[in-house]
N, C-alpha and C positions, 0 to 999 in steps of 0.2 A: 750546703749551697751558699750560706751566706760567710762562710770563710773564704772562699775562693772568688769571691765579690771583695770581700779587705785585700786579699792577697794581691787581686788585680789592681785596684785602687792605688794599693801601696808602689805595686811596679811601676805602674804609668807615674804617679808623684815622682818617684824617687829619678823616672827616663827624661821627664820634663825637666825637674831641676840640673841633671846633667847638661842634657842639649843647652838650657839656655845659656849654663855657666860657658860652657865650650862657644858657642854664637858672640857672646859677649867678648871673649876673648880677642877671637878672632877680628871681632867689629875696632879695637882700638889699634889705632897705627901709630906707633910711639916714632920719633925721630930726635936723636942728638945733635947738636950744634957745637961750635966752638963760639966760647965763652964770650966775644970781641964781637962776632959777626950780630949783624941786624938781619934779623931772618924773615924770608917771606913779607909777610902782612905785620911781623912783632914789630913794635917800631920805638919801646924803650933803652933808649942806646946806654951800655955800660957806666958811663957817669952822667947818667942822669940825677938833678938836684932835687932830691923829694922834698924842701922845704917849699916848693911850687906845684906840686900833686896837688892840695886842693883847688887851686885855681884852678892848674891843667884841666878839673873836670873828675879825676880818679875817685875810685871807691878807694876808702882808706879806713884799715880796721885796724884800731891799737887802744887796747886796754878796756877789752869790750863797750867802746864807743866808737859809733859807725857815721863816717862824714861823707856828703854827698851819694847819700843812700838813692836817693831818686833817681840818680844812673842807671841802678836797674831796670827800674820801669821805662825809661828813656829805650833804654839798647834792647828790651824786651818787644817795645813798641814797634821799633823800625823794624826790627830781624820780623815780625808777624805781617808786618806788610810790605816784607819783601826788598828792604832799602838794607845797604852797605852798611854797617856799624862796626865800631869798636866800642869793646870797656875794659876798663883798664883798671885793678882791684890790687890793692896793694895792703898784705896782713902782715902788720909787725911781730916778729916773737918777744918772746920774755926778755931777749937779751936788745931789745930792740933795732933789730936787723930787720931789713923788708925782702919778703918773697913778696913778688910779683908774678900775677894771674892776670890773662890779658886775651879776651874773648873777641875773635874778627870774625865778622859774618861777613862773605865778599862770594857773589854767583851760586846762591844758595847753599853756601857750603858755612859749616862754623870749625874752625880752626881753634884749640884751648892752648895757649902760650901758656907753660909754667917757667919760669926763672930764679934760680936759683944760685946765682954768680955771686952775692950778694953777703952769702953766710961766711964767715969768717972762718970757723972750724971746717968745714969743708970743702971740697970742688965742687963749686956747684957748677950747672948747667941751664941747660933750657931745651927744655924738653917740650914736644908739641904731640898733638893727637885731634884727630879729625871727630866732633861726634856727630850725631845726627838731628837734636833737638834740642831744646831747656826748655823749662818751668820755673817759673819765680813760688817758691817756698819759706818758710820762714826756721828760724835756728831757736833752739831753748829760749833764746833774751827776746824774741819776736823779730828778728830784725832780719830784710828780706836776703835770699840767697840764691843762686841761682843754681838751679838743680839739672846736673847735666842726663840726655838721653841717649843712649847709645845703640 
């Protein structure tokens, strides 16, 4: 009796992790743009001068030190109580090139801008997806992040 109690256990585990993978899928709405275009709600225009991101207000990650971190909590606060926000998160790579993350809350909806025009070696793009929630969480160094829910 008590094998056919594992065996059940194990199917239902194994049906839930399906459905949700499959749910999840379904729930992300990816959409391409051209490169030029200022899309929707994104509102970083192709040459934009990032030696003015910190003032601008942007989250700026490079060289695992994090400037105007308190953004999060900011755009954390309004998007909870319901008000219009943007943040605009800008993480340099190794080769210091900036990908641009850029989160609009606008009629309770949150829209995730990735931009990717940027990269040299690449075509990039920008690419958007609609999620359903965030959570502000923290990364290996402590330093806070915004955890998307979908």
């Amino acid at each position: 009796m008590r094998v056919n109690y594992n065996i059940g256990f194990l199917f239902l585990s194994c049906l839930s992790l399906l459905t949700g993978c499959s749910r999840k899928n379904e729930s992300l709405i990816y959409n391409t743009y051209v490169d030029d275009d200022v899309v929707d709600g994104y509102n970083v225009v192709t040459d934009y001068d990032f030696s003015k991101s910190e003032k601008d207000g942007f989250v700026i990650i490079k060289s695992g030190e994090v400037i105007n971190e308190n953004k999060i909590d900011e755009f954390y606060n309004k998007t909870t109580n319901n008000e219009d926000a943007i943040l605009t998160i800008v993480r340099y790579t190794d080769e210091e090139e900036e990908i641009v993350v850029q989160y609009v809350y606008k009629d309770e909806t949150y829209t995730v801008y990735i931009d990717s025009t940027r990269l040299k070696n690449e075509k990039g793009k920008v690419l958007s997806r609609i999620i359903k929630d965030i959570e502000i969480g923290y990364d290996d160094n402590g330093h806070k992040i915004i955890i998307e829910k979908y």
